[in-house]
CHARMM-style PDB file with segment names, atoms N, HN, CA, C and O in Angstrom:
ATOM      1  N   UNK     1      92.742  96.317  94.537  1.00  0.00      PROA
ATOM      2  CA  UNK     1      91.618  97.129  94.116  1.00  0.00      PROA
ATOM      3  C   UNK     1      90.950  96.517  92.887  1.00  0.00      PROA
ATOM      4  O   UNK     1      89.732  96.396  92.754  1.00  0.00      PROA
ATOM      5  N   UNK     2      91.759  96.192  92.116  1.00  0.00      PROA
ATOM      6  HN  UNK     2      92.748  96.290  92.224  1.00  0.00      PROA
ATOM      7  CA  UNK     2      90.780  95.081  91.059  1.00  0.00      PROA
ATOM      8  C   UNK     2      90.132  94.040  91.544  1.00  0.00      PROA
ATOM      9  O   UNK     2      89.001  93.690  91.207  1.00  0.00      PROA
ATOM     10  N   UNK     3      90.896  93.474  92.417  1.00  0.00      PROA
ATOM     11  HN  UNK     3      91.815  93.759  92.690  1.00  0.00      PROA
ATOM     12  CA  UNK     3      89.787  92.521  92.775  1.00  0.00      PROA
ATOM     13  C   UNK     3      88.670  92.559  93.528  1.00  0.00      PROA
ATOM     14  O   UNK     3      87.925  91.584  93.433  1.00  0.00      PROA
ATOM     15  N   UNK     4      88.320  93.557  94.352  1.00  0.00      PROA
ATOM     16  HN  UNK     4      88.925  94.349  94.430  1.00  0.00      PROA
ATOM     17  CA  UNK     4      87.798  93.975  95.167  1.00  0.00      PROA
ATOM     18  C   UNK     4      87.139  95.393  94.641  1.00  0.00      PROA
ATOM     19  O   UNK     4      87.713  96.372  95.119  1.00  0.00      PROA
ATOM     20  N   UNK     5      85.856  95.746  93.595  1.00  0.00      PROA
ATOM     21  HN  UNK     5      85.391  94.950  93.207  1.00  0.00      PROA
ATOM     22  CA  UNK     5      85.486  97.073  93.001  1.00  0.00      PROA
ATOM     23  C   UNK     5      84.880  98.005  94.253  1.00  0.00      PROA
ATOM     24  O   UNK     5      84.907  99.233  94.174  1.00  0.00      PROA
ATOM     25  N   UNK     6      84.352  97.335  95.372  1.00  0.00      PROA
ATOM     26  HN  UNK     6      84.330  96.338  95.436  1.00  0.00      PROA
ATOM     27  CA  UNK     6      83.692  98.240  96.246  1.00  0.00      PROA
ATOM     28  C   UNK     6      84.892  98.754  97.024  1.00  0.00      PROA
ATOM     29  O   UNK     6      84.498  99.306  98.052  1.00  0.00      PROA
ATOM     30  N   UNK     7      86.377  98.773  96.890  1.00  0.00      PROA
ATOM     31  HN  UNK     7      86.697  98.324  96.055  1.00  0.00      PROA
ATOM     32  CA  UNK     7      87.223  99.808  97.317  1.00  0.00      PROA
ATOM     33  C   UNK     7      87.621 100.850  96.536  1.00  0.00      PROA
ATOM     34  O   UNK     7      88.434 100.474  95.692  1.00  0.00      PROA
ATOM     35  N   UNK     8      87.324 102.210  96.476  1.00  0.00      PROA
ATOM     36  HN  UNK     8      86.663 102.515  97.161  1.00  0.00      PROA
ATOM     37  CA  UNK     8      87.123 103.195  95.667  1.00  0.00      PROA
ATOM     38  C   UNK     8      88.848 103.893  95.710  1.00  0.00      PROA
ATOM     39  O   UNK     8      89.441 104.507  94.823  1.00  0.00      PROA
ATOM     40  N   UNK     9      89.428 103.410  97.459  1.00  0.00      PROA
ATOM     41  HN  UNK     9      88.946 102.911  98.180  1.00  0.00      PROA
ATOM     42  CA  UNK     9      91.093 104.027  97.431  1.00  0.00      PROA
ATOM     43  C   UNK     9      91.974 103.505  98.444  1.00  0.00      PROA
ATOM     44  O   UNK     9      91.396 103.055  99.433  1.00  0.00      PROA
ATOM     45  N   UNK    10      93.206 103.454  98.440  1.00  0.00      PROA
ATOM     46  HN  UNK    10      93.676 103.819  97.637  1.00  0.00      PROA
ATOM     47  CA  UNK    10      93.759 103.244  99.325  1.00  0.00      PROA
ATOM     48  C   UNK    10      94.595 104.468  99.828  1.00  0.00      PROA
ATOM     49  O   UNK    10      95.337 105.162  99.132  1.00  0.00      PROA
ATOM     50  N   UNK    11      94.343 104.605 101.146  1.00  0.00      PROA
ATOM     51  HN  UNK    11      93.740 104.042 101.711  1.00  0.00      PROA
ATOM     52  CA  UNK    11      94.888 105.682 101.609  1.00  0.00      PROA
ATOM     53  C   UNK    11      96.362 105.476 102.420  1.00  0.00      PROA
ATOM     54  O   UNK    11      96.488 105.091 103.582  1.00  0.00      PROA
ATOM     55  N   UNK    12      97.309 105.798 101.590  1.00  0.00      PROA
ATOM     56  HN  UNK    12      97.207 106.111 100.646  1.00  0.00      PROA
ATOM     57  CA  UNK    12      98.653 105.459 102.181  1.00  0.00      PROA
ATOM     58  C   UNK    12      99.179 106.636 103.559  1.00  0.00      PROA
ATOM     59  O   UNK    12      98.517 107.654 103.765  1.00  0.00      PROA
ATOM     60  N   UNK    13     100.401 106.305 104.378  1.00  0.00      PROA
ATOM     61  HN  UNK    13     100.938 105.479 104.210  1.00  0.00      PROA
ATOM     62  CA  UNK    13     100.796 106.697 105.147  1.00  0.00      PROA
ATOM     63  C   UNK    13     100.062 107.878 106.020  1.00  0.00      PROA
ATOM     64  O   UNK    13      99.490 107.779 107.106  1.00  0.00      PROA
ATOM     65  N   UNK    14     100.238 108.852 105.313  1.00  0.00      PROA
ATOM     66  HN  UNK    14     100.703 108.932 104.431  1.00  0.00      PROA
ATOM     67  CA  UNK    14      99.237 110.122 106.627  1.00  0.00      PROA
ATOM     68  C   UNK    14      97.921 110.258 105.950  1.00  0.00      PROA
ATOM     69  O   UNK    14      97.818 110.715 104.812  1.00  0.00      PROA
ATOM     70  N   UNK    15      97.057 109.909 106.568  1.00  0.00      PROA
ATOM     71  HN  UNK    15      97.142 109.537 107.493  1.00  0.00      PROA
ATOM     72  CA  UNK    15      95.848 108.884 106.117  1.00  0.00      PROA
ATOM     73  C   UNK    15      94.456 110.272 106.690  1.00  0.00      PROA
ATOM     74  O   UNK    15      93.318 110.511 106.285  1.00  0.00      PROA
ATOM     75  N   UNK    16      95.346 110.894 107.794  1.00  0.00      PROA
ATOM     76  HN  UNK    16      96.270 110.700 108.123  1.00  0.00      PROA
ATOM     77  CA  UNK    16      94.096 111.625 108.369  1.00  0.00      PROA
ATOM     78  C   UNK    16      93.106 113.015 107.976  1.00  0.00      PROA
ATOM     79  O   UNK    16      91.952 113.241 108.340  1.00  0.00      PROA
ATOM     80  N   UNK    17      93.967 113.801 107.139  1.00  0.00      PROA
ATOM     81  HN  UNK    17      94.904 113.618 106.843  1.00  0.00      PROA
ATOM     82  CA  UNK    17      93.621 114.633 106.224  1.00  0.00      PROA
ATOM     83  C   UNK    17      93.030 114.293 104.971  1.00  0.00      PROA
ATOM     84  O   UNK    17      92.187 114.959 104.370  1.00  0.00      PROA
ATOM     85  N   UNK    18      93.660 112.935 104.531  1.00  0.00      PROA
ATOM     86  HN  UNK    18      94.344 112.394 105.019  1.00  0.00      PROA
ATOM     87  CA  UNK    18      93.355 112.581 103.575  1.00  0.00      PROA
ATOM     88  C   UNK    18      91.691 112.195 103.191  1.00  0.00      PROA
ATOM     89  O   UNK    18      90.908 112.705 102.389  1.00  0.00      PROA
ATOM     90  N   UNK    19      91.562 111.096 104.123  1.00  0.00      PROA
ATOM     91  HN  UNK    19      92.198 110.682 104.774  1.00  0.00      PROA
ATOM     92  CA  UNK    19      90.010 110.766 104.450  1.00  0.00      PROA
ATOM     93  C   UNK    19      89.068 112.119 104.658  1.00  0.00      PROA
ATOM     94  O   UNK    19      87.925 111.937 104.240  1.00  0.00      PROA
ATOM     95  N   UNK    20      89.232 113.024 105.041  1.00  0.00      PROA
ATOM     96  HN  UNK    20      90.161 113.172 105.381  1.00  0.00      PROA
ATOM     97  CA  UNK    20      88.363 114.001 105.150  1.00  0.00      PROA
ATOM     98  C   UNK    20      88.324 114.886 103.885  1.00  0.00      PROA
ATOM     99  O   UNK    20      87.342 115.571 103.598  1.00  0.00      PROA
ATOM    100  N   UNK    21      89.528 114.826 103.096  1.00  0.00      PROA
ATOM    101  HN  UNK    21      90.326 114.270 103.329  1.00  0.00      PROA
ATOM    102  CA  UNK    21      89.278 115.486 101.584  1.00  0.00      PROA
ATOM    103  C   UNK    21      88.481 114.959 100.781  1.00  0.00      PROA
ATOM    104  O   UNK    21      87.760 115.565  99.989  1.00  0.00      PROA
ATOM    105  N   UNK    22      88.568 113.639 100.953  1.00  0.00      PROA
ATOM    106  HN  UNK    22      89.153 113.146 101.597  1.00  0.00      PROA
ATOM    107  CA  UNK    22      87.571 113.057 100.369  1.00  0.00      PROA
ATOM    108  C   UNK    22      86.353 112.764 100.334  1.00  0.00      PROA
ATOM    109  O   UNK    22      85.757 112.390  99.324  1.00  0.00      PROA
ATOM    110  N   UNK    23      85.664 112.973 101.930  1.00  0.00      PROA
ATOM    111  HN  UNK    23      86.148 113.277 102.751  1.00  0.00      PROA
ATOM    112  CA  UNK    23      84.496 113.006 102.465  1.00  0.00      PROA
ATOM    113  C   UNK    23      83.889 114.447 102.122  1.00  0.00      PROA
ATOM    114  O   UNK    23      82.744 114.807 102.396  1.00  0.00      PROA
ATOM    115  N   UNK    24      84.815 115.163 101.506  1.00  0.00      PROA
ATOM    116  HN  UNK    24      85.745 114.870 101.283  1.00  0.00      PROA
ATOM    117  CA  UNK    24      84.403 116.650 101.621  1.00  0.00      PROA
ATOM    118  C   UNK    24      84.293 116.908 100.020  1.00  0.00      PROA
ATOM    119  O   UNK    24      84.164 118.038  99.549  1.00  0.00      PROA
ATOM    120  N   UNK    25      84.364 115.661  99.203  1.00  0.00      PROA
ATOM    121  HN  UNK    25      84.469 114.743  99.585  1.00  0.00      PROA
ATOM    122  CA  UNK    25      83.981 115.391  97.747  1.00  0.00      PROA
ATOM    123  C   UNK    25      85.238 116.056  97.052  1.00  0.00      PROA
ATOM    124  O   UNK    25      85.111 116.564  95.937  1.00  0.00      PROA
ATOM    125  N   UNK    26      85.883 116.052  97.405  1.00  0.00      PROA
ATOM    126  HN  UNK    26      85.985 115.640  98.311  1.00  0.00      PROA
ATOM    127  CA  UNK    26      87.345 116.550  95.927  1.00  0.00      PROA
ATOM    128  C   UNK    26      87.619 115.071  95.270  1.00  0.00      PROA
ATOM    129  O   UNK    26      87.472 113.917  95.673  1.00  0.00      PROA
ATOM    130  N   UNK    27      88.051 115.626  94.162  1.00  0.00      PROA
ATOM    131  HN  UNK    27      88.171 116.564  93.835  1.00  0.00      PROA
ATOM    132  CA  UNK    27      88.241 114.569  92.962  1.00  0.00      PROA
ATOM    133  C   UNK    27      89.232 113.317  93.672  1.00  0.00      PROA
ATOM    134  O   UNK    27      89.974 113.739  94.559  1.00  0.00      PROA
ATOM    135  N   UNK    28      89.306 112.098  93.430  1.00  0.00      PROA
ATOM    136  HN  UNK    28      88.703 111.756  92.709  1.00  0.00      PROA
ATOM    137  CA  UNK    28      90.497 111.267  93.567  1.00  0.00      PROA
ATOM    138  C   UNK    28      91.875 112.169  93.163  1.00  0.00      PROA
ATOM    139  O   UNK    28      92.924 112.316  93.791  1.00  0.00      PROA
ATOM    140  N   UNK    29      91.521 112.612  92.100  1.00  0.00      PROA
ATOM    141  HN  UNK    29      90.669 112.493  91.589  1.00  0.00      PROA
ATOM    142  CA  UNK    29      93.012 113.590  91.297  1.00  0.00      PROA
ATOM    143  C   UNK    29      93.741 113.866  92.187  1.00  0.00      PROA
ATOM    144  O   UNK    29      94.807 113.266  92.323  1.00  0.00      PROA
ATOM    145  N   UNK    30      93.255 115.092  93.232  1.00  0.00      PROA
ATOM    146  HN  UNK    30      92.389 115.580  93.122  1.00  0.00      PROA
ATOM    147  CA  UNK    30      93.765 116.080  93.650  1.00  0.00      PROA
ATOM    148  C   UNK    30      94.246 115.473  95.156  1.00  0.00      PROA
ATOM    149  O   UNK    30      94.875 116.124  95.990  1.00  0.00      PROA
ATOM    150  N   UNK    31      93.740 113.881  95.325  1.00  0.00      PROA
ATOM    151  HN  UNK    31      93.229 113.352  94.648  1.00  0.00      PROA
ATOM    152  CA  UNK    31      94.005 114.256  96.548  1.00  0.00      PROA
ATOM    153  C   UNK    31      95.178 113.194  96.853  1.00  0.00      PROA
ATOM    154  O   UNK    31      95.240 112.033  96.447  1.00  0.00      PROA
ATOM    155  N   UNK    32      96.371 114.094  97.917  1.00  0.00      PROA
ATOM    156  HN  UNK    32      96.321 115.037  98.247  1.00  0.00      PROA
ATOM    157  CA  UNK    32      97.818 113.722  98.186  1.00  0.00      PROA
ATOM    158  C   UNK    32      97.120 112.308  98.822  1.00  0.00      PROA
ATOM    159  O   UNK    32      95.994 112.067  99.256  1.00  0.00      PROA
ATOM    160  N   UNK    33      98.269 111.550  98.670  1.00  0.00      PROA
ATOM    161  HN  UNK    33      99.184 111.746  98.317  1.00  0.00      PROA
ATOM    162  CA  UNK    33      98.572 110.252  99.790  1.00  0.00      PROA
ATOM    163  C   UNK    33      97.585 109.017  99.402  1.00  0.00      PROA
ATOM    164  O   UNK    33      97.359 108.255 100.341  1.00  0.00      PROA
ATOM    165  N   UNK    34      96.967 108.705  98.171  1.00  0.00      PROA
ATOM    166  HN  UNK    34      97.150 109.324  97.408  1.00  0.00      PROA
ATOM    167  CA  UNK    34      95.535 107.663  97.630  1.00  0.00      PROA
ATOM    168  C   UNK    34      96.654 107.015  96.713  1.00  0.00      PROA
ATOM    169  O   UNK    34      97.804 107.402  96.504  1.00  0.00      PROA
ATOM    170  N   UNK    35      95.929 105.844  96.199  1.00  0.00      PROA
ATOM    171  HN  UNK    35      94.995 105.530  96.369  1.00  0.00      PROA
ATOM    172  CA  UNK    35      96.017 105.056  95.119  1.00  0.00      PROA
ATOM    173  C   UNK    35      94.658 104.521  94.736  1.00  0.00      PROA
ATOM    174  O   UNK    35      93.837 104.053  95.525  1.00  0.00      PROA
ATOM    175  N   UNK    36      94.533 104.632  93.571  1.00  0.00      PROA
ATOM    176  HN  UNK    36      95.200 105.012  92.929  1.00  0.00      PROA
ATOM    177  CA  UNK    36      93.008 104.495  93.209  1.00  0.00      PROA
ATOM    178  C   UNK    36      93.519 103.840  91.538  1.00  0.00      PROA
ATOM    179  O   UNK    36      94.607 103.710  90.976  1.00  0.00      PROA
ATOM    180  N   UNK    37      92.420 103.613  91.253  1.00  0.00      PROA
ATOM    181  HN  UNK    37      91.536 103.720  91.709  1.00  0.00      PROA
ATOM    182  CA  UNK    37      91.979 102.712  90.355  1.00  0.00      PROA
ATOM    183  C   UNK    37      91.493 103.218  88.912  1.00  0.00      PROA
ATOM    184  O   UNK    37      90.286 103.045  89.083  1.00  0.00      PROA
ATOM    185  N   UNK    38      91.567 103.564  88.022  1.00  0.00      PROA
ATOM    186  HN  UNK    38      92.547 103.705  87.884  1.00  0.00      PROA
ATOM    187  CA  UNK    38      91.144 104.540  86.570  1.00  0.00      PROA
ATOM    188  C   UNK    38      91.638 103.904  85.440  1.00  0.00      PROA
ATOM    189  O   UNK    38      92.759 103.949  84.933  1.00  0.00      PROA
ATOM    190  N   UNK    39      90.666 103.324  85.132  1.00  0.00      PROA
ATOM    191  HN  UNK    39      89.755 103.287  85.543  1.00  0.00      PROA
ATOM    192  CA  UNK    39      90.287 102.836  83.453  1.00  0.00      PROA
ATOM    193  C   UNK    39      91.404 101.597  83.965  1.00  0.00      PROA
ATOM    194  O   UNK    39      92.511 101.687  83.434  1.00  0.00      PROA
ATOM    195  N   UNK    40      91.257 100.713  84.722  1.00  0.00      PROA
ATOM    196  HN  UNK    40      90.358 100.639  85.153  1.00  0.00      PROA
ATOM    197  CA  UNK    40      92.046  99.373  84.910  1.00  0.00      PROA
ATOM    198  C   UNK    40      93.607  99.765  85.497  1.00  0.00      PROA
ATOM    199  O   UNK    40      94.238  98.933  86.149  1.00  0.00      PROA
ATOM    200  N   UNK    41      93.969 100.657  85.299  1.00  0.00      PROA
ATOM    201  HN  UNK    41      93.456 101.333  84.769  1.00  0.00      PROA
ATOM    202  CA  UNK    41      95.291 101.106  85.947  1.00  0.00      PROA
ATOM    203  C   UNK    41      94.781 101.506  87.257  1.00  0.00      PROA
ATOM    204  O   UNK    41      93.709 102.049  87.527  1.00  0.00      PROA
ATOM    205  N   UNK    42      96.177 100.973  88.375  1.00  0.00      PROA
ATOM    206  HN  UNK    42      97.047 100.532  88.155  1.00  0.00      PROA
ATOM    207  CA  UNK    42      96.270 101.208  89.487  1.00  0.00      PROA
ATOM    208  C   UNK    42      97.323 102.917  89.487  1.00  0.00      PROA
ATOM    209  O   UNK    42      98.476 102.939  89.057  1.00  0.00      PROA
ATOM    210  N   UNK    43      96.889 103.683  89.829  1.00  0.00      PROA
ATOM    211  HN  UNK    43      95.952 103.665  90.178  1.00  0.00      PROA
ATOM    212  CA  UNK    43      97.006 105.213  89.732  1.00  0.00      PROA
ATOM    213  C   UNK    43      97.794 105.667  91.378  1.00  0.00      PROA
ATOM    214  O   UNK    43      97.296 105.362  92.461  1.00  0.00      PROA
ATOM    215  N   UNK    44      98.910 106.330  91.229  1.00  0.00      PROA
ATOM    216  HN  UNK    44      99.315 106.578  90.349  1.00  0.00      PROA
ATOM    217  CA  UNK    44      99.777 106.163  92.907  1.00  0.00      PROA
ATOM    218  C   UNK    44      99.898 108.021  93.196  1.00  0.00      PROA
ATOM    219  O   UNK    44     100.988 108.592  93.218  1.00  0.00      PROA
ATOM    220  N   UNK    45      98.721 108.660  93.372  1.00  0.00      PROA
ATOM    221  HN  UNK    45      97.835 108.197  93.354  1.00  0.00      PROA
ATOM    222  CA  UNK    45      99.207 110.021  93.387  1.00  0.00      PROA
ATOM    223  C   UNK    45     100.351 110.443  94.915  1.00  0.00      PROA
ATOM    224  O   UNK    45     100.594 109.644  95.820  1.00  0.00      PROA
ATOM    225  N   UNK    46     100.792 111.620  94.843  1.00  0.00      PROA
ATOM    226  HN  UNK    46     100.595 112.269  94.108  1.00  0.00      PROA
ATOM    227  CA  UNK    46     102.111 112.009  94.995  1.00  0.00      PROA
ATOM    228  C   UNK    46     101.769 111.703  96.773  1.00  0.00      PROA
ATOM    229  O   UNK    46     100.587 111.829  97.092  1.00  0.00      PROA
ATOM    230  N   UNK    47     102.532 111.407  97.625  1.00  0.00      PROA
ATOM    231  HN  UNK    47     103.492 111.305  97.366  1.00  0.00      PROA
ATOM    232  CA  UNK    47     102.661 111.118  99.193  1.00  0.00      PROA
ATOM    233  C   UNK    47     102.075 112.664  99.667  1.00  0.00      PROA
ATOM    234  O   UNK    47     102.231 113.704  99.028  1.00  0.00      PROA
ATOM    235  N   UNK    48     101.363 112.509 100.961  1.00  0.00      PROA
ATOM    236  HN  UNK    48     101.236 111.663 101.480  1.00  0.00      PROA
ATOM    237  CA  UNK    48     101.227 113.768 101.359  1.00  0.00      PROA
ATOM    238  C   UNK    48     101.748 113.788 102.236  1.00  0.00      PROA
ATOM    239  O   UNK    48     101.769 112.841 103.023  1.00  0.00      PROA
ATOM    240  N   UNK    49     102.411 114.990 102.419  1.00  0.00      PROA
ATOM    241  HN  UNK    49     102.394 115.759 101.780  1.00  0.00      PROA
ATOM    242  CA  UNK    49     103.576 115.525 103.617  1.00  0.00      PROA
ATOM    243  C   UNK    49     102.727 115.273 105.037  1.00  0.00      PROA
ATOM    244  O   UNK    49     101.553 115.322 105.406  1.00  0.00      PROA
ATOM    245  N   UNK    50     104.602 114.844 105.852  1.00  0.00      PROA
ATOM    246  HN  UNK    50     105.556 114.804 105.553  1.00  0.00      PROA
ATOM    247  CA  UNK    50     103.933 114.173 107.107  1.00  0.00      PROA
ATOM    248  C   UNK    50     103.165 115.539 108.109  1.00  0.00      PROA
ATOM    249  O   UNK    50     103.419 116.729 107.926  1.00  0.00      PROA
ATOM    250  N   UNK    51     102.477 115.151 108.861  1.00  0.00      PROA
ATOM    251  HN  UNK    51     102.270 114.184 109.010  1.00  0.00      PROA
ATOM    252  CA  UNK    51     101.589 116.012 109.263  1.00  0.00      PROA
ATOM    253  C   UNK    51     102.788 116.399 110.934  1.00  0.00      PROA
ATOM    254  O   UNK    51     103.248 115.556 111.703  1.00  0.00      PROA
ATOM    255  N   UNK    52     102.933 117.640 110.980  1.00  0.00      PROA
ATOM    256  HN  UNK    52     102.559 118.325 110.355  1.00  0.00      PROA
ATOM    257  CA  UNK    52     104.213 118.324 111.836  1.00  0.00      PROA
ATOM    258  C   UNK    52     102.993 119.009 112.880  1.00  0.00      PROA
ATOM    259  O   UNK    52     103.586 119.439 113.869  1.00  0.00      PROA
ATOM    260  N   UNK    53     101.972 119.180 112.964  1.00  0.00      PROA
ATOM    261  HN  UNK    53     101.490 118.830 112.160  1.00  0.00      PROA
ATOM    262  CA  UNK    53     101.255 119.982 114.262  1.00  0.00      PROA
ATOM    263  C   UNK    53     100.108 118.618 114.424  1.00  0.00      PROA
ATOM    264  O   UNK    53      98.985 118.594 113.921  1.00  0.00      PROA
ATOM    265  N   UNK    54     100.705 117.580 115.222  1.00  0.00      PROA
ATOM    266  HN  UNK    54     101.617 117.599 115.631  1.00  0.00      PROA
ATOM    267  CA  UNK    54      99.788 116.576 115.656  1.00  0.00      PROA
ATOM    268  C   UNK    54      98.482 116.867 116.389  1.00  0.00      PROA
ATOM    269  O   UNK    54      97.427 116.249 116.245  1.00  0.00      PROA
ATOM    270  N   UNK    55      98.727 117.959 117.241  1.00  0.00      PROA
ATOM    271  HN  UNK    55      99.584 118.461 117.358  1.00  0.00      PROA
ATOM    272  CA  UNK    55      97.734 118.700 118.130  1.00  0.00      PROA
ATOM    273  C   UNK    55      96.458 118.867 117.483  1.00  0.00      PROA
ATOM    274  O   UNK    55      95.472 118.449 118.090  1.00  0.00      PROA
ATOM    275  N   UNK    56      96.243 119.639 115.870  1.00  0.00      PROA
ATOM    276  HN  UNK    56      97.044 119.979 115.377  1.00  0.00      PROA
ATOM    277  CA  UNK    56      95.487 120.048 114.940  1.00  0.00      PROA
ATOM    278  C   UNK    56      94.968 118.976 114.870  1.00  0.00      PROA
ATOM    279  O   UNK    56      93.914 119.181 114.269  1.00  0.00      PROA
ATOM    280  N   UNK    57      95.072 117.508 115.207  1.00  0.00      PROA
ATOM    281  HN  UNK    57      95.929 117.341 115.695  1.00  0.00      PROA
ATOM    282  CA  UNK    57      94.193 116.227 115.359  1.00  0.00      PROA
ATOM    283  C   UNK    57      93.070 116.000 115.582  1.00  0.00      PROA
ATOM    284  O   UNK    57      92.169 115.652 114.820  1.00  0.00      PROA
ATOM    285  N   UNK    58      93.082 116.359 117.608  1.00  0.00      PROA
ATOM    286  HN  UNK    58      93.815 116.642 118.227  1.00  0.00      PROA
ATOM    287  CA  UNK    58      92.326 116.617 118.323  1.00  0.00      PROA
ATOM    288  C   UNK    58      91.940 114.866 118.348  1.00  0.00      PROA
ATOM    289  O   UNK    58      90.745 114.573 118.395  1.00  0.00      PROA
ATOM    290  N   UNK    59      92.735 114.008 118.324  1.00  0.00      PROA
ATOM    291  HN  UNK    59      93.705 114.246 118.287  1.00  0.00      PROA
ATOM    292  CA  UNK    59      92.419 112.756 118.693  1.00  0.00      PROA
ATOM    293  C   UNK    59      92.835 112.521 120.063  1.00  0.00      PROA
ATOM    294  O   UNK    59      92.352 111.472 120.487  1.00  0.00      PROA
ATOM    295  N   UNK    60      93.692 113.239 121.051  1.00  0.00      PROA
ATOM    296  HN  UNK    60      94.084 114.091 120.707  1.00  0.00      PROA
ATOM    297  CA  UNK    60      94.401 112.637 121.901  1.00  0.00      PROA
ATOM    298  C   UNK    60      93.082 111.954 122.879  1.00  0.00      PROA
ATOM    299  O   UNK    60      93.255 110.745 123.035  1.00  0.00      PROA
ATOM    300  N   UNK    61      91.783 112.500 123.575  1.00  0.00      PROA
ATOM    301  HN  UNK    61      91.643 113.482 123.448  1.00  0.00      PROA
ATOM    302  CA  UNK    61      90.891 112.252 124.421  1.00  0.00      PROA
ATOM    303  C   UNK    61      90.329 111.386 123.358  1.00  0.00      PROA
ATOM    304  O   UNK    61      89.309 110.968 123.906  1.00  0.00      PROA
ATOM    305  N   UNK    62      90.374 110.715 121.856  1.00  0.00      PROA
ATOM    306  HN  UNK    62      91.203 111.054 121.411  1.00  0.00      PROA
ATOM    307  CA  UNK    62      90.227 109.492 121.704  1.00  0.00      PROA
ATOM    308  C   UNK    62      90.830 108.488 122.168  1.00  0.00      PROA
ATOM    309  O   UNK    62      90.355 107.608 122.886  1.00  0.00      PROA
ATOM    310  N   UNK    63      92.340 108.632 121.606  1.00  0.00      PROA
ATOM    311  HN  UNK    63      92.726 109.347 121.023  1.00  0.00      PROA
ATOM    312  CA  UNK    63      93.449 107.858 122.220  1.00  0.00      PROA
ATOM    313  C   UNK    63      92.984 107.796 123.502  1.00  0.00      PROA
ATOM    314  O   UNK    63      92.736 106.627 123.796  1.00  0.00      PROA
ATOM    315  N   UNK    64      92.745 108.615 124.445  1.00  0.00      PROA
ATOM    316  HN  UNK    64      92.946 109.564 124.206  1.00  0.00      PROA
ATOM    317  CA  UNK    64      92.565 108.252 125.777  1.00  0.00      PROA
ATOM    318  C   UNK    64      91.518 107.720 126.148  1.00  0.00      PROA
ATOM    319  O   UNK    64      91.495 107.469 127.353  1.00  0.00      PROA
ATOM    320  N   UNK    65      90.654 107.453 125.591  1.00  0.00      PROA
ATOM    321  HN  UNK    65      90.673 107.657 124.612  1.00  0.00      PROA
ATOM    322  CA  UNK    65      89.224 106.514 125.587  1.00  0.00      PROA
ATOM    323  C   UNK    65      89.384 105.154 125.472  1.00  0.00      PROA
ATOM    324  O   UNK    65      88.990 104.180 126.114  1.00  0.00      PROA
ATOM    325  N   UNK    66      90.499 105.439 123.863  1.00  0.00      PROA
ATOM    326  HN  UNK    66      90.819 106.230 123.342  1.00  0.00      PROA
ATOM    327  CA  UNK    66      90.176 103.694 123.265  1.00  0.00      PROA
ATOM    328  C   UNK    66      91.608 103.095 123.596  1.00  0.00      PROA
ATOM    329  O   UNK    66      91.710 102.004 124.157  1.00  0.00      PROA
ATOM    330  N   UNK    67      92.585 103.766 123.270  1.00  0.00      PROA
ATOM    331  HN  UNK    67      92.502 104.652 122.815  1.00  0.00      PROA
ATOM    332  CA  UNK    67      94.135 102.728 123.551  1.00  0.00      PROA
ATOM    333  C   UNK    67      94.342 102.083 124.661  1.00  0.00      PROA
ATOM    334  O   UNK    67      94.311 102.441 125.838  1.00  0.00      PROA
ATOM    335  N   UNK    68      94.496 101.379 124.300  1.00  0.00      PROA
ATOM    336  HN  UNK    68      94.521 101.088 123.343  1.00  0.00      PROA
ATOM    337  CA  UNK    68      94.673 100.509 125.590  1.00  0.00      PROA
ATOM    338  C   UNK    68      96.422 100.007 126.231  1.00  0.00      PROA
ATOM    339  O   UNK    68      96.921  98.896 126.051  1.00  0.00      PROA
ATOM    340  N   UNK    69      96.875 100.808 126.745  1.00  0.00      PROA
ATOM    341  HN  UNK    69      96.470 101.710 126.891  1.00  0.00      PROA
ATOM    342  CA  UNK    69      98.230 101.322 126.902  1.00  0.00      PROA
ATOM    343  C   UNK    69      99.042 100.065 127.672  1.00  0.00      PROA
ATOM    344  O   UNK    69     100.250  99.919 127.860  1.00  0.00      PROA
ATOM    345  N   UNK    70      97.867  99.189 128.053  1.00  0.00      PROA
ATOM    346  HN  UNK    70      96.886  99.307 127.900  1.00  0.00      PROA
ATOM    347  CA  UNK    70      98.498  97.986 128.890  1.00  0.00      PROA
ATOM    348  C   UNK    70      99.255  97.174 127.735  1.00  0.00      PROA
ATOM    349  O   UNK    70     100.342  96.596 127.744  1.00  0.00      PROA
ATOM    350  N   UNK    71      98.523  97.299 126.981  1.00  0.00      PROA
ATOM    351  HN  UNK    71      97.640  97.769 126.974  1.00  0.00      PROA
ATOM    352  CA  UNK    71      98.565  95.914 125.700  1.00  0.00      PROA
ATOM    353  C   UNK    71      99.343  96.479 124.881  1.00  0.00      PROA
ATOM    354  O   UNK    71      99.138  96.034 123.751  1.00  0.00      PROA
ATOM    355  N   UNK    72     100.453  97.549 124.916  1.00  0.00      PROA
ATOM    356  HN  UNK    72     100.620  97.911 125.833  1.00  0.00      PROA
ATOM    357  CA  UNK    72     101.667  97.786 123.686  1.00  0.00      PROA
ATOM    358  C   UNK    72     102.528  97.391 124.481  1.00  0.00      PROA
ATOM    359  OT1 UNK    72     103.708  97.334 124.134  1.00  0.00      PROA
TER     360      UNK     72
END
């Protein structure tokens, strides 16, 4: 992230809630599962719990669009 200023976060492990807190304008602070960047320190806020109702997704008819099930 220092080297690179046009990345504002990195969104670790359960990534999918996360991205939408942020699109939905809450502070870097508040939001679980980022590492971000403040006053030259690399900043590691707390993991956000793994996500237990996958369904609440609503990706699967993506998955079924784009994965390509031959190729795993």
């Amino acid at each position: 992230m220092r080297d690179c200023p046009s990345i504002d976060f990195v969104a670790r492990k359960e990534f999918d809630y996360t991205v939408v807190e942020y699109a939905q304008g809450k502070p870097l602070e508040e939001i679980a599962g980022i590492s971000y960047l403040k006053d030259g320190q690399i900043v590691h806020n707390p993991d956000r719990p793994q996500i237990q109702d996958l369904d609440r997704l609503h990706v699967t008819e993506i998955y079924k669009r784009d994965l390509d099930r031959h190729a795993l």
